[in-house]
C-alpha positions as CSV (number, residue, x, y, z in Angstrom):
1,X,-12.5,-6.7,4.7
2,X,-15.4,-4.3,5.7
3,X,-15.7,-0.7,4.1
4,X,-14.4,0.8,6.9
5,X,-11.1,-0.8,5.4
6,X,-11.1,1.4,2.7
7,X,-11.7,4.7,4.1
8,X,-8.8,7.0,3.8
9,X,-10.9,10.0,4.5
10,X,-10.2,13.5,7.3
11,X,-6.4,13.5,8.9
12,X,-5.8,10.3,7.7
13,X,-4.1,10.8,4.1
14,X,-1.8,13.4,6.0
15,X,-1.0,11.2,8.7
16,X,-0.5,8.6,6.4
17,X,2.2,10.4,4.1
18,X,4.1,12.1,6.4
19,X,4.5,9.0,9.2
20,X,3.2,5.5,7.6
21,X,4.7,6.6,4.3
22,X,8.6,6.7,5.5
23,X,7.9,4.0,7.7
24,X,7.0,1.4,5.8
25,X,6.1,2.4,2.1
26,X,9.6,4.6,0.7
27,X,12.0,1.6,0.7
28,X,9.6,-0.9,-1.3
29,X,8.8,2.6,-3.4
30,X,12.2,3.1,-4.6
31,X,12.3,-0.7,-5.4
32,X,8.9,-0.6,-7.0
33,X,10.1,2.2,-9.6
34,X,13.6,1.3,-10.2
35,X,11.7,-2.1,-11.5
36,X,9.3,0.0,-13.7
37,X,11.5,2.2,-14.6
38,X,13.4,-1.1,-16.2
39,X,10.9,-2.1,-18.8
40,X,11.2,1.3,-20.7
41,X,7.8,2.0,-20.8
42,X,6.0,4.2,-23.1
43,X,2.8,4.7,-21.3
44,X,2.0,3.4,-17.5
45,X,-1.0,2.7,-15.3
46,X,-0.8,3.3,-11.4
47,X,-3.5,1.8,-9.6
48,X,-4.1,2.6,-5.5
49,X,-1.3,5.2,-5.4
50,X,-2.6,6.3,-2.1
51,X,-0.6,9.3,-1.3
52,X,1.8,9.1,-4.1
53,X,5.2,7.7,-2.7
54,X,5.6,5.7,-5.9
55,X,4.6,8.2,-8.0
56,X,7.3,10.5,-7.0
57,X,9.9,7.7,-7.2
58,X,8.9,7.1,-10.6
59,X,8.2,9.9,-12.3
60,X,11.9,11.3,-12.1
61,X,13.0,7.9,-13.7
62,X,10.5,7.8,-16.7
63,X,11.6,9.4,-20.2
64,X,10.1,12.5,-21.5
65,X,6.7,11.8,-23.7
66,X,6.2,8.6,-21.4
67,X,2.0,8.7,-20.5
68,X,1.6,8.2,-17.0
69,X,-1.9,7.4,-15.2
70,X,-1.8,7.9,-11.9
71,X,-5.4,6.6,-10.2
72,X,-7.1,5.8,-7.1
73,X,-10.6,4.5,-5.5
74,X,-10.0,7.6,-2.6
75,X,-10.4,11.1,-4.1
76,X,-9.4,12.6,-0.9
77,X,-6.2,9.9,-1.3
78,X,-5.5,11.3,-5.2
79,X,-6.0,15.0,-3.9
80,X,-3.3,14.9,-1.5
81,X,-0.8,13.1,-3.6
82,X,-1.7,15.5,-6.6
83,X,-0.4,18.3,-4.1
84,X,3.1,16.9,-2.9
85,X,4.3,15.8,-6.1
86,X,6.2,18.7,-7.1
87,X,7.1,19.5,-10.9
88,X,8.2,17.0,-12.7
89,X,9.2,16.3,-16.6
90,X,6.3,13.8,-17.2
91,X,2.5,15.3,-17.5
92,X,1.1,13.2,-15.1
93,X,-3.0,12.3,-15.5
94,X,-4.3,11.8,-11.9
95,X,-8.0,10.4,-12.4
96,X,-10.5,8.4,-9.4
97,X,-10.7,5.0,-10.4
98,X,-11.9,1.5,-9.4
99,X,-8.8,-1.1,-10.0
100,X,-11.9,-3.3,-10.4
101,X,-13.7,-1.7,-13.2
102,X,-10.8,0.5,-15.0
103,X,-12.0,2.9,-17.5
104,X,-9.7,2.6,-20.4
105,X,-9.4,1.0,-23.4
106,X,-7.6,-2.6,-23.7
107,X,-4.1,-2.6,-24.9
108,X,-3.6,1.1,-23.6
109,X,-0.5,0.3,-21.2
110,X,2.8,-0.9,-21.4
111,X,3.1,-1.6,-17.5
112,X,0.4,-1.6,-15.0
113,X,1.7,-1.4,-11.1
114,X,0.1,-1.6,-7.9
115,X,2.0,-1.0,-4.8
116,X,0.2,-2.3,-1.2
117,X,-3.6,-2.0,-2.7
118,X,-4.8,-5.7,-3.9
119,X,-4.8,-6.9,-0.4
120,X,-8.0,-4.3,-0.8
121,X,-9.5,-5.3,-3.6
122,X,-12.7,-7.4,-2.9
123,X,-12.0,-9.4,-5.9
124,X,-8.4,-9.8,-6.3
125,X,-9.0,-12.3,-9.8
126,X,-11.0,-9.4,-11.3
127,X,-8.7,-6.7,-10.1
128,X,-5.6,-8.8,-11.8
129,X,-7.4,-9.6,-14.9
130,X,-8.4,-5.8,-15.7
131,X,-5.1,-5.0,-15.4
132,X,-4.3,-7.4,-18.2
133,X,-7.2,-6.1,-20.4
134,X,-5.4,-2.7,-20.3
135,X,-2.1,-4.0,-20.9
136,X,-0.3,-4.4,-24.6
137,X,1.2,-7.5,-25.4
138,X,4.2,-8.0,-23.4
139,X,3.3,-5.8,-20.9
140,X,4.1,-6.5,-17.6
141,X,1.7,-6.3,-14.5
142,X,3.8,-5.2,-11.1
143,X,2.2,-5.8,-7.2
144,X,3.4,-5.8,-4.3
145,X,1.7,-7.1,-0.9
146,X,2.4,-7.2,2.8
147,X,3.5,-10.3,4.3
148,X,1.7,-12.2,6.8
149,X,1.9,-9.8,10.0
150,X,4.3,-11.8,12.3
151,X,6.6,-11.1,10.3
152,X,6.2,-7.3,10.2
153,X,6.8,-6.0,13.5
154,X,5.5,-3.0,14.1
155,X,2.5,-3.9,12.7
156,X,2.2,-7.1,14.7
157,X,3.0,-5.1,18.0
158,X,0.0,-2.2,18.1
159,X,-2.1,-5.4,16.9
160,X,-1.8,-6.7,20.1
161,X,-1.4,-3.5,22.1
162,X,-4.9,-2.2,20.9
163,X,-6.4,-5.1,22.0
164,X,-6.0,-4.4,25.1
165,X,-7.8,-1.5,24.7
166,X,-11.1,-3.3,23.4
167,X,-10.6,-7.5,25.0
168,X,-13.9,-8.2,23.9
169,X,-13.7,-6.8,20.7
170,X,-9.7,-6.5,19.4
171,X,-10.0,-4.0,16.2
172,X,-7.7,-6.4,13.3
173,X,-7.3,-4.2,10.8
174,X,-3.6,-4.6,10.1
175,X,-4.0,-8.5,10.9
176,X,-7.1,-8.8,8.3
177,X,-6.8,-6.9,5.2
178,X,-3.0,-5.1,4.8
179,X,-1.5,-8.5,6.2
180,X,-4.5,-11.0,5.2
181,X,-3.2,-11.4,1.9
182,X,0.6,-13.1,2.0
183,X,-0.2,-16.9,1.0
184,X,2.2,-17.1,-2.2
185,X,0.1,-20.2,-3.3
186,X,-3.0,-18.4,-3.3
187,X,-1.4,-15.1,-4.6
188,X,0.4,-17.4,-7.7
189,X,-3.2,-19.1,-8.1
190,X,-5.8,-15.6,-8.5
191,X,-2.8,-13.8,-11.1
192,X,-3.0,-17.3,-12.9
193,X,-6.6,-17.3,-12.7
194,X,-6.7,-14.1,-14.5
195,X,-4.8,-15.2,-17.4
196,X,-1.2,-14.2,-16.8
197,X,1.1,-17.3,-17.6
198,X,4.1,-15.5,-16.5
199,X,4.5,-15.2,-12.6
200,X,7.1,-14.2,-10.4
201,X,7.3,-13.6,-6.8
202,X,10.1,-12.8,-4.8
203,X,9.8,-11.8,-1.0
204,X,12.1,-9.1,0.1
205,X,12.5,-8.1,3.8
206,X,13.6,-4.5,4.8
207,X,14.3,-2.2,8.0
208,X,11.5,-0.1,9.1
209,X,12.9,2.8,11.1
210,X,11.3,5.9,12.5
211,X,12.5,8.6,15.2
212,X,10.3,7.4,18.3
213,X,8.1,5.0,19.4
214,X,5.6,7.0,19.9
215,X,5.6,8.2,16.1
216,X,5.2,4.6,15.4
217,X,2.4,4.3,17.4
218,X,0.7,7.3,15.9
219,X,0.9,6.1,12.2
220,X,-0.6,3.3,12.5
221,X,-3.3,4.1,15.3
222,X,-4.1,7.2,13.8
223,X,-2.2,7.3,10.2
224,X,-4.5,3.9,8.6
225,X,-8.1,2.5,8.6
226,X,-7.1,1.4,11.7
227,X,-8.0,4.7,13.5
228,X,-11.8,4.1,12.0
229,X,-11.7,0.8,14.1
230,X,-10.8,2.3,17.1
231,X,-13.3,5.0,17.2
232,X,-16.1,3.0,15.7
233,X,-15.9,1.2,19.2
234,X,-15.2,4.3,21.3
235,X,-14.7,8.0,20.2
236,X,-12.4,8.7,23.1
237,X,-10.0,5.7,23.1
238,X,-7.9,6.7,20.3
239,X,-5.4,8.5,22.6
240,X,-5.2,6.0,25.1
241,X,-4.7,3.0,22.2
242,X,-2.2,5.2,20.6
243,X,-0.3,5.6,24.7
244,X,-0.7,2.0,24.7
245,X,1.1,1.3,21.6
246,X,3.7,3.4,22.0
247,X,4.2,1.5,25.4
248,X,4.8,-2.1,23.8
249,X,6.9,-0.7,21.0
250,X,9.1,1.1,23.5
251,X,9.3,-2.0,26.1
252,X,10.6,-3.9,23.1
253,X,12.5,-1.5,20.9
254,X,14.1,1.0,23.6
255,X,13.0,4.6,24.1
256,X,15.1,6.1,21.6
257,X,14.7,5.7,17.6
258,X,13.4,2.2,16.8
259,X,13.7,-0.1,14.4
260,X,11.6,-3.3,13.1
261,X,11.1,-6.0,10.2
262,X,9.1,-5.4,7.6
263,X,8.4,-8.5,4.7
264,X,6.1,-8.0,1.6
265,X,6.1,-10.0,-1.5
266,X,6.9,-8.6,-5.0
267,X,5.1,-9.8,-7.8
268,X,5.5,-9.6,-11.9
269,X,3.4,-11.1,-13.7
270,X,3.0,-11.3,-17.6
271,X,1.5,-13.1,-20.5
């Protein structure tokens, strides 16, 4: 992962709410806080909210008086999810915060969660185990991750089409750090590694639908990190990548509304 990989910074966060977010994110969302929701929690840790798709799912569902931390590394990320989340019965805390390096106290949280944002932590063991410093005994630590990226199609598909673009050079964003991460042996081995003793992972496939091609192509060229590939190599080829990718998707998904696999892995983890 390079630091570009990180960057959610200028039209990304909007891009990336209003076309990456239905696309791929609201269906594991609703998942991801209907199984928070579940353990009753009394106070609750968000780490990498991004734009805030889980947060909105969950908050509805939490009881009143529930404490709910809502962080992220990106402050540009956190200020555009403060903004869209609407009112809400829960006093939400949104704070900038390294999932790495968490600045609270241990035992503060009943359930820590982290939807799509380990595959960017640069030390995934120290990530998980500072999630179990803050959590109380028998708290539960949720994650979810993409699967490996031929079996997300969309994904899979501008892969290729920007390389096209750039032969010499093929950006792999998508490939190397939001799909890099799907090896259930390796994922069971770093949450064990960090002490939990409790581990389940199930895999769960899901539709990803959206109204074109082209808005498909758009989300993910211009929407993700990706985009800070693209330019990185040339400042002038993010239109033509994002044409490109809209061409494949269309060749293989018809002209009309589209619709592709998606696969991630959902993981709880305890003791």
């Amino acid at each position: 992962m390079t630091e570009s990989d990180k960057l959610f910074a200028g039209s990304i966060p909007k891009l990336y709410d209003t076309l990456m977010v239905p696309l791929i994110f609201e269906a594991y969302a609703a998942d991801t806080a209907e199984l928070v929701a579940g353990f009753s929690p009394g106070a609750v840790l968000e780490t990498a909210a991004g734009s805030g798709v889980v947060t909105r799912a969950l908050a509805p569902r939490l009881r009143a008086g529930t404490r709910y931390v809502v962080t992220d590394l990106n402050q540009p990320m956190l200020d555009y999810a403060a903004t869209r989340q609407g009112s809400s019965s829960i006093n939400i805390e949104w704070q900038q915060a390294d999932a790495l390096k968490l600045p609270f106290e241990d035992a503060s949280f009943d359930v820590v969660f982290c939807q799509f944002g380990a595959m960017f932590f640069p030390d995934r063991t120290a990530g998980y185990a500072e999630a179990r410093r803050v959590l109380r005994p028998g708290g539960r630590f949720v994650f979810t991750v993409w699967d490996r990226i031929e079996d997300n199609a969309f994904a899979d598909e501008v892969t290729s089409a920007v390389a096209e673009i750039f032969p010499q050079d093929p950006p792999r964003f998508l490939a190397r750090t939001p799909h890099g991460y799907h090896d259930i042996a390796l994922i069971r081995s770093d949450v064990s590694r960090a002490g939990f003793t409790s581990i389940e992972i199930e895999t769960r496939e899901k539709t990803s639908r959206s109204p074109s091609a082209r808005d498909v192509a758009t989300a993910y060229c211009q929407g993700t990190p990706l985009r800070n590939e693209i330019e990185a190599r040339d400042a002038d080829a993010l239109q033509a990548a994002t044409d490109r990718a809209a061409q494949v998707i269309a060749s293989r998904h018809g002209e009309g509304p589209v619709a592709g696999k998606i696969q991630a892995h959902v993981i709880v983890a305890a003791g």
